[in-house]
C-alpha atoms as one frame of an Amber mdcrd trajectory, in Angstrom:
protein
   8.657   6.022 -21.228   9.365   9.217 -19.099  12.122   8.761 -16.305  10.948
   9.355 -12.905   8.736   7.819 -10.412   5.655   6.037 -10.878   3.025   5.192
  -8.559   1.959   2.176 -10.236   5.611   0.691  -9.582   4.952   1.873  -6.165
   1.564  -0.489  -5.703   3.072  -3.407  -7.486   6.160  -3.290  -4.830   4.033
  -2.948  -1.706   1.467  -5.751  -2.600   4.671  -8.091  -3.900   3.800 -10.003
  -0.959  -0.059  -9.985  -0.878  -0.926 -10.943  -4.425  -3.680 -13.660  -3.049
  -5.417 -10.941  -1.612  -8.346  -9.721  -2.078  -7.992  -6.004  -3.512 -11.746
  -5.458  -5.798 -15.461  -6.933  -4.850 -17.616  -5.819  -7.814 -20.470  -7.093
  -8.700 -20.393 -10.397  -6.645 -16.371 -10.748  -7.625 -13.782 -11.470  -6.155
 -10.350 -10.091  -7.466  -7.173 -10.349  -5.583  -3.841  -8.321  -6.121  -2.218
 -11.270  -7.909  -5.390 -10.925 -10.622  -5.516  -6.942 -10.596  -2.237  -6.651
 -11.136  -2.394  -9.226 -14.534  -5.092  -7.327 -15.335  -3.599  -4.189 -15.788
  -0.243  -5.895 -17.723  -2.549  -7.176 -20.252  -4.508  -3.492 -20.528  -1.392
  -1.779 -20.697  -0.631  -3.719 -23.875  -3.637  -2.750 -25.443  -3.594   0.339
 -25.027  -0.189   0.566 -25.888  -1.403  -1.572 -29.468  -3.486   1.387 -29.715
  -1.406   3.905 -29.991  -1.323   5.403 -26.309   2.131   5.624 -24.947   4.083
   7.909 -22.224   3.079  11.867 -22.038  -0.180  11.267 -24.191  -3.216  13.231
 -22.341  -5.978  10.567 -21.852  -9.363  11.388 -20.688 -10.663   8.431 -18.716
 -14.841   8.700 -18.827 -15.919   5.293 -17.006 -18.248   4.263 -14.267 -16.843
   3.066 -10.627 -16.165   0.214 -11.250 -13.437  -2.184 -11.677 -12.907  -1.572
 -15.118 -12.147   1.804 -13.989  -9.540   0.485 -11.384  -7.714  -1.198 -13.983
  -7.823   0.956 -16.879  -6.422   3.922 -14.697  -3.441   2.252 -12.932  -2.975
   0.546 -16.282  -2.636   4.488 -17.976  -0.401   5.674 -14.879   1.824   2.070
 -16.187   2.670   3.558 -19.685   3.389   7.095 -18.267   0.289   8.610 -19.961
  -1.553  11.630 -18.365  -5.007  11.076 -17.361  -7.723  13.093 -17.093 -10.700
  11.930 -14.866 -13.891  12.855 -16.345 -17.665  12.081 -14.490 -19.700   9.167
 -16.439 -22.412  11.619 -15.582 -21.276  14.709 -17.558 -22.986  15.597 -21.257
 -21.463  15.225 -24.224 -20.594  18.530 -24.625 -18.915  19.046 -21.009 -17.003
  16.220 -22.011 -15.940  17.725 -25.449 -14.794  21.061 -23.853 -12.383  19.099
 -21.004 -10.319  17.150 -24.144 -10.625  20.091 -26.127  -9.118  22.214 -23.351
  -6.316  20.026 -22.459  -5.926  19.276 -25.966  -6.308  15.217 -25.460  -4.872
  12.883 -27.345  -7.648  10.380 -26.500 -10.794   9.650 -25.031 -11.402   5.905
 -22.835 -15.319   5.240 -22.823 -17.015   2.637 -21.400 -19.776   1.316 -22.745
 -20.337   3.983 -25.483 -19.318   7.577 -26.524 -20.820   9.948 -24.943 -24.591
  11.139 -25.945 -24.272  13.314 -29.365 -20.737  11.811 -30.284 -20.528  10.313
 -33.330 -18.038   6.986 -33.615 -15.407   6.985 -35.714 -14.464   4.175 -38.194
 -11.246   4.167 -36.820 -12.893   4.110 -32.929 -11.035   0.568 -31.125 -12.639
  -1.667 -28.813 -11.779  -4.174 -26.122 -12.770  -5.756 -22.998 -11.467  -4.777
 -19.657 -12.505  -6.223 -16.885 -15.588  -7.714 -18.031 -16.644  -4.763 -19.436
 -16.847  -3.064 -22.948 -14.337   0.130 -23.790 -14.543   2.662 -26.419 -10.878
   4.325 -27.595 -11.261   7.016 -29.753  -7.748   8.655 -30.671  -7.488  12.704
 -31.751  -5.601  14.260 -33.880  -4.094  16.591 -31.986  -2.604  20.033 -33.837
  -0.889  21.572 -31.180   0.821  20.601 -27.879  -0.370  22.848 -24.611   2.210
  23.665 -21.757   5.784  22.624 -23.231   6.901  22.216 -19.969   3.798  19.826
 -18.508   5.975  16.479 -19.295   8.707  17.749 -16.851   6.641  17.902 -13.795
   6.171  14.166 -14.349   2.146  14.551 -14.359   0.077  11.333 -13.360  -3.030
  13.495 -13.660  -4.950  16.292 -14.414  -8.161  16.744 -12.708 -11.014  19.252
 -13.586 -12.770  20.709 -10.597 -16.101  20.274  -9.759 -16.758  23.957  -8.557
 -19.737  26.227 -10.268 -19.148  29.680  -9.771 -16.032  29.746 -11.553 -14.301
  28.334 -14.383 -12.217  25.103 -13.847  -8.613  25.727 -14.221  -7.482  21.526
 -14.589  -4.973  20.845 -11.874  -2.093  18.949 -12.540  -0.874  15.925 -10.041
   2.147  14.239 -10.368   3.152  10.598  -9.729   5.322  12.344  -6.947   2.763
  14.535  -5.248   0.161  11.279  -5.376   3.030   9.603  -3.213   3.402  12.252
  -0.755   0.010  12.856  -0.485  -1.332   9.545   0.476   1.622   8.731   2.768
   0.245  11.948   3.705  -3.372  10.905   4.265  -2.301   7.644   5.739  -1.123
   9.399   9.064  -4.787  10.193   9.594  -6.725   7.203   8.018  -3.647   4.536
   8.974  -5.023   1.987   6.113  -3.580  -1.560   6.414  -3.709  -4.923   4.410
  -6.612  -5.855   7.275  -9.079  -3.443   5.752 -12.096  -3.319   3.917 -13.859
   0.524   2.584 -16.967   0.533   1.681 -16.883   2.454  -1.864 -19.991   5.090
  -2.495 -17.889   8.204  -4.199 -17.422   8.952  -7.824 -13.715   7.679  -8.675
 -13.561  10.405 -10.922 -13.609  13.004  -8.165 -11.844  11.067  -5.336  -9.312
   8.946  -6.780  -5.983  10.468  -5.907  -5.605   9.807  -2.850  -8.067   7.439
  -1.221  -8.060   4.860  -4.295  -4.593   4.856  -4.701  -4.051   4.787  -0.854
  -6.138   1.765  -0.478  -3.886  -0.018  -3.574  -0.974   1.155  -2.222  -1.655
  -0.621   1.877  -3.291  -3.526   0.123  -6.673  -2.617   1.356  -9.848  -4.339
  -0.316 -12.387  -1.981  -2.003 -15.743  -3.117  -2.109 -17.721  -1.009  -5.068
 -20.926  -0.425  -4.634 -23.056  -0.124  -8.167 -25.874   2.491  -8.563 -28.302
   2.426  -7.428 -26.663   2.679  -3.953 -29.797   2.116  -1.735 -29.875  -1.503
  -3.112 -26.002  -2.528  -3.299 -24.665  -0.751  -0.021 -26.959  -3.145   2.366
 -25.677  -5.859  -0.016 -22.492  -5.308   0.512 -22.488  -3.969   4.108 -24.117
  -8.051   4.544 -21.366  -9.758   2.916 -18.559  -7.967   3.900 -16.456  -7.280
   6.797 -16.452  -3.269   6.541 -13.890  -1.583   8.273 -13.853   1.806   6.737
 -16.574   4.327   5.337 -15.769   6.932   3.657 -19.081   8.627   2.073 -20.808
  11.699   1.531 -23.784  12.980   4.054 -25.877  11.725   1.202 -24.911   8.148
   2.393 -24.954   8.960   6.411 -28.730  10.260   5.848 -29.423   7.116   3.737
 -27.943   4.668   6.250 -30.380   6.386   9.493 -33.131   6.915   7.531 -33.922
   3.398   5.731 -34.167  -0.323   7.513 -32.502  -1.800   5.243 -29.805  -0.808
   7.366 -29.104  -1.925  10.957 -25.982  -2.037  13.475 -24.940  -5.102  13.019
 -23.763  -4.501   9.621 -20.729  -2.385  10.902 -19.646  -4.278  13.502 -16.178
  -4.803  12.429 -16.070  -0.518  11.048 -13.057   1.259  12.867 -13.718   4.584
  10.980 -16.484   6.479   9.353 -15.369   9.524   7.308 -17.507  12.216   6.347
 -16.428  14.437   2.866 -17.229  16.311  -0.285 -20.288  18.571   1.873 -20.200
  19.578   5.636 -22.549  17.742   7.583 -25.070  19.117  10.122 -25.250  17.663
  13.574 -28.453  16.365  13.461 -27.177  13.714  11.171 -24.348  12.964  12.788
 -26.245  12.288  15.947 -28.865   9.994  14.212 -26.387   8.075  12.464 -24.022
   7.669  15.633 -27.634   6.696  17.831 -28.504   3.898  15.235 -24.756   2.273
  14.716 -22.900   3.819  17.762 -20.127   5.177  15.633 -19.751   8.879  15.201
 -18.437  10.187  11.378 -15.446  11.767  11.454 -14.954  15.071   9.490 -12.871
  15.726   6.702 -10.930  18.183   4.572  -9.957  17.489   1.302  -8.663  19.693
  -1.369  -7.710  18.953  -4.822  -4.897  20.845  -4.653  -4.155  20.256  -1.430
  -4.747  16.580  -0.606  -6.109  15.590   2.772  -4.867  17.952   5.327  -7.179
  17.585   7.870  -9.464  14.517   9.672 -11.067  15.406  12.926 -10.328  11.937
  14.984 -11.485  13.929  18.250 -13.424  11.185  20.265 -16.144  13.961  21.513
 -19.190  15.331  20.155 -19.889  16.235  16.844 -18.734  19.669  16.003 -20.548
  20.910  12.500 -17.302  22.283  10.540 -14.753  20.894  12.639 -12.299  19.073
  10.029  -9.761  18.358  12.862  -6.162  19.758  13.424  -3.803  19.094  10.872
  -1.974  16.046  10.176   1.828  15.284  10.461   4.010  17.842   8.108   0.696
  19.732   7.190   1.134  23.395   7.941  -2.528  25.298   8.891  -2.554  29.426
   8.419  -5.507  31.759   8.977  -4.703  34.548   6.681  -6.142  38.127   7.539
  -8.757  36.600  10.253 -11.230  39.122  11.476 -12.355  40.051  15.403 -13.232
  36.638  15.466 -10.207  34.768  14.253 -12.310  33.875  11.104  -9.812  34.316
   8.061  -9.149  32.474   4.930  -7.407  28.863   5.151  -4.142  28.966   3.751
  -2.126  25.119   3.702   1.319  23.777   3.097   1.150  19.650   2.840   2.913
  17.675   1.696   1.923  15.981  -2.261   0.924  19.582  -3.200  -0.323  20.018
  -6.733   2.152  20.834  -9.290   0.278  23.659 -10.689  -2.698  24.511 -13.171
  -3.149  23.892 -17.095  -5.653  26.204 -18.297  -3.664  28.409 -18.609  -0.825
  26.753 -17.358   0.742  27.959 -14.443   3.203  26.586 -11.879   2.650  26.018
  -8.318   5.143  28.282  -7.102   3.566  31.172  -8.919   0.273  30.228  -7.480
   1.285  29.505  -3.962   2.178  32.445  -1.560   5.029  31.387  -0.067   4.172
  27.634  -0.656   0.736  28.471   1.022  -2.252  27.265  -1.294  -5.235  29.767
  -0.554  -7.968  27.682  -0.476 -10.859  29.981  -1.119 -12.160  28.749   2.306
 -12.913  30.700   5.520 -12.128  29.257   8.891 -10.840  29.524  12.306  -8.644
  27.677  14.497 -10.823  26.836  17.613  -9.347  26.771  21.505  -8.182  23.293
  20.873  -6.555  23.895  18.079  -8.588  22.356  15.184  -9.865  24.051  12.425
 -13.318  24.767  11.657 -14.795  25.639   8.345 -17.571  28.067   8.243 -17.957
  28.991   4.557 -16.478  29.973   1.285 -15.024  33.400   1.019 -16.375  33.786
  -2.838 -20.234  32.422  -0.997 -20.300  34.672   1.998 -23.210  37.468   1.868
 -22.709  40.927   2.441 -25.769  41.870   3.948 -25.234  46.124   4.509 -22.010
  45.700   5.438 -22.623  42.207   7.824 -21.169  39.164   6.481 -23.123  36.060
   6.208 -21.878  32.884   6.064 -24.395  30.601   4.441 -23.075  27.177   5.712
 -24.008  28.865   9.409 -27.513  29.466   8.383 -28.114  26.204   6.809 -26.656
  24.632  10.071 -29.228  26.145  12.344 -32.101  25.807   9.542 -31.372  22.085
   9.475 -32.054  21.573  13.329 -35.532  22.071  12.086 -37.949  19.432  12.703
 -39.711  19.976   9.259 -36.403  21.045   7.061 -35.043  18.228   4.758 -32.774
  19.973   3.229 -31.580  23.311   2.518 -29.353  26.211   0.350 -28.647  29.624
   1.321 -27.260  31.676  -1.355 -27.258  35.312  -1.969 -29.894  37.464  -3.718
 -28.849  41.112  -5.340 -30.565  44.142  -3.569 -30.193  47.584  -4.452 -30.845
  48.784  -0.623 -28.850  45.907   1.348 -26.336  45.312  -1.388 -27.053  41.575
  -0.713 -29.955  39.074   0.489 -29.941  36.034   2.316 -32.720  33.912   0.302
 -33.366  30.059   1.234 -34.402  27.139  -1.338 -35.782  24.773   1.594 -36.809
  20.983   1.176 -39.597  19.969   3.793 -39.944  16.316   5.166 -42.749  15.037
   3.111 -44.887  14.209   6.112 -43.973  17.425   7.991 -47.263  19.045   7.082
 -48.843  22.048   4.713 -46.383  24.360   3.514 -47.715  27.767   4.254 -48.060
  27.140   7.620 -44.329  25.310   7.842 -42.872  28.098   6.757 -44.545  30.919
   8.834 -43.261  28.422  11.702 -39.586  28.273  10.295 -40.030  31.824   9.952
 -40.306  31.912  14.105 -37.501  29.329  13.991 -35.148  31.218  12.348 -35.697
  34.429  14.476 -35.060  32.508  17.741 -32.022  30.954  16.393 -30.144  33.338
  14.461 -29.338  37.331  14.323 -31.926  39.201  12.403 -29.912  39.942   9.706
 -29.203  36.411   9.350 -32.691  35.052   8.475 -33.030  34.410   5.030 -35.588
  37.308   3.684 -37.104  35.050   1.396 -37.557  31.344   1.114 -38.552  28.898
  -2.367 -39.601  25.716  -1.625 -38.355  23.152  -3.485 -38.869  19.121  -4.115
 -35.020  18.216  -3.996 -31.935  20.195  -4.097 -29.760  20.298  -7.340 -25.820
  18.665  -6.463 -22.610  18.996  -8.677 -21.377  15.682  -9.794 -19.107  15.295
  -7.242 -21.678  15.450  -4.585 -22.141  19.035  -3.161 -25.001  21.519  -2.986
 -25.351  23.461  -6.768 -25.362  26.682  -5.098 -27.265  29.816  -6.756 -25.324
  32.849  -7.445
């Protein structure tokens, strides 16, 4: 076992006093802290009778569940380095992440993933109540000589589509700092319950292992979530959301939901995708609670919530919390520059290939790719990605704008902008829209969004083309696959 801290040690000393309660509800269970923590004792011996043991890279492929709870804090126990990987991806996606971190092993639930072929030597157990698949590699060469001193808890693979994931690496110190972090803005407490919708693959770092760490209960909701959410929004005493705008527009948009189901909800965070106004109004005019913004990076943590009790503001992720520090680097006439943060639990630098954080960082700044500007009352407002805006003949476009205004639409569902090569404008603003199935014929929807759009936005803003589309593809993780 590595020396150093541990965040598992952490959880089991804060909850020493809560063990009776409740810290899972899965699947019409009831686990309390006293159980989860057994739990993970006994799955930290089995893995350990398998051969995994401190430094080992372990990619963790399981479903949110609880299994997934336990079988994570119960690798963080022996010191091994996980890596998080969607129950969604192909086999092959999954292939390429152990073969680029050079993993030791691969934790499956249920099965291998499609076009794997088990091993003789493949082990199998139970963890909570579910069946896991260990398949052990025989791995030729170590990567990154010096990953083990950093103390690494885990290395996740990001989600983004325009550019190759680099695998950034987390350490049991930067999970502790970032969620004491986080907990300045969220203040979790023993007294709460969250709602879970997210992929634990993509969000565990800091709101998971927050909740563990304050003794929160997590109630998982199973796919698919238009059945289990109103299940568990009846049963349980929610006092936390903490969804995507996938959720919000599920919530306003089907019965099954009403206000009296979040009666006892404090706080209702909005992530992983900006949200458009007209959501946020519907959902805050059928439950009378407004979602709160926020900004999470992977590298970064969460810097920013917007708790400002006014209106909805599209892009406004708040002012930053305690000890984060907020820079607009290079910001134009307008004050819009790229967001540049300092926080506290940074990441401890990338694997592939491997490169510290101070060589990353300028000046302990973490450029986050992200273009933004600090309104008049100080919070910070996203209004695009600097590698997505559109250079239309020398204008830039930000396509997060345009999809705001497209969305106020009375006939607009859904929608991408993205740019389109031209050899005249250097760059096109083209549209994949999704119409409201009841909103009418399509030809003559979009010569009236064609009218919208000119009385809402610059010229050179309107998207010069538009495809119409039955649904919109999304990453894994929950955001808009956005054309090149």
């Amino acid at each position: 076992m590595r020396e150093g801290l541990n965040i598992y040690s952490v959880i089991t000393k804060e909850n020493s006093g809560g063990l009776d309660k409740t810290a899972i509800v899965y699947r019409g269970v009831r686990t309390t802290y006293g159980a989860l923590l057994k739990q993970v004792e006994e799955t930290g011996r089995t893995l350990a009778a398998c051969g995994i043991q401190a430094d080992d890279r372990v990619a963790l492929r399981c479903p949110d569940s609880a299994a997934h709870i336990v079988l994570a804090l119960a690798l963080l126990k022996t010191g091994a380095v996980q890596i998080p990987v969607s129950f969604t991806l192909p086999g092959a996606e999954v292939r390429n992440i152990c073969e680029q971190v050079s993993a030791d092993a691969l934790i499956s639930a249920a099965a291998l993933p499609d076009g794997w072929q088990a091993p003789p030597e493949m082990q199998r157990f139970t963890c909570a109540g579910d069946e896991i698949c260990l398949q052990k590699f025989l791995v030729q060469s170590r990567i990154a000589p010096g990953l083990s001193e950093l103390n690494p808890a885990f290395i996740r693979f990001t989600s983004g589509t325009t550019s190759s994931s680099k695998g950034v690496i987390i350490s049991h110190e930067s999970v502790l700092a970032r969620t004491d972090s986080a907990n300045a803005g969220l203040k979790i407490s023993s007294d709460d319950t969250v709602l879970w919708v997210l992929a634990m693959a993509y969000h565990f770092v800091v709101t998971i292992l927050l909740f563990l760490r304050k003794g929160a209960a997590i109630a998982i909701c199973e796919s698919p979530a238009a059945l289990s959410m109103p299940q568990l929004l009846a049963s349980e005493k929610i006092t936390l959301l903490y969804m995507s705008p996938f959720h919000y527009h599920l919530m306003s948009e089907s019965s099954a939901f009403n206000a009296a189901m979040l009666e006892h909800t404090r706080l209702a965070v909005t992530t992983a995708m900006p949200m458009d106004r007209g959501l946020a109004e519907k959902f805050h005019a059928k439950f009378n609670i407004r979602p709160r913004q926020a900004y999470g990076i992977i590298e970064a943590g969460l810097p920013c919530i917007d708790m400002d009790e006014n209106d909805f503001k599209p892009g406004v992720v708040g002012s930053p919390l305690p000890s984060c520090e907020l820079r607009i680097k290079e910001p134009d006439e307008n004050g819009v520059g790229t967001v540049m943060l300092r926080t506290p639990g940074m990441f401890d630098g990338y694997l592939c290939p491997f490169r510290s954080r101070a060589d990353i960082c300028e000046n302990g700044f973490f450029n986050t790719g992200d273009l933004g500007i600090i309104d008049e009352s100080g919070q910070l407002v996203i209004v695009g990605r600097s590698k997505n805006i559109i250079n239309f003949a020398g204008m830039k476009i930000f396509p997060y704008e345009v999809e705001e205004v497209l969305r106020t639409s009375p006939a607009v569902e859904n929608v991408s902008i993205y740019p389109v090569k031209d050899e005249l404008y250097g760059e096109k603003p083209q549209a994949d829209i999704v119409f409201k199935a009841d909103a009418g014929n399509h030809d003559e929807l979009l010569n009236e969004l064609r009218k919208f759009c000119y009385s809402n936005l610059a010229s050179y803003k309107v998207p010069k083309s538009f495809n119409i589309c039955d649904k919109l593809e999304h990453t894994v993780s929950g955001k808009i696959l956005r054309r090149n």
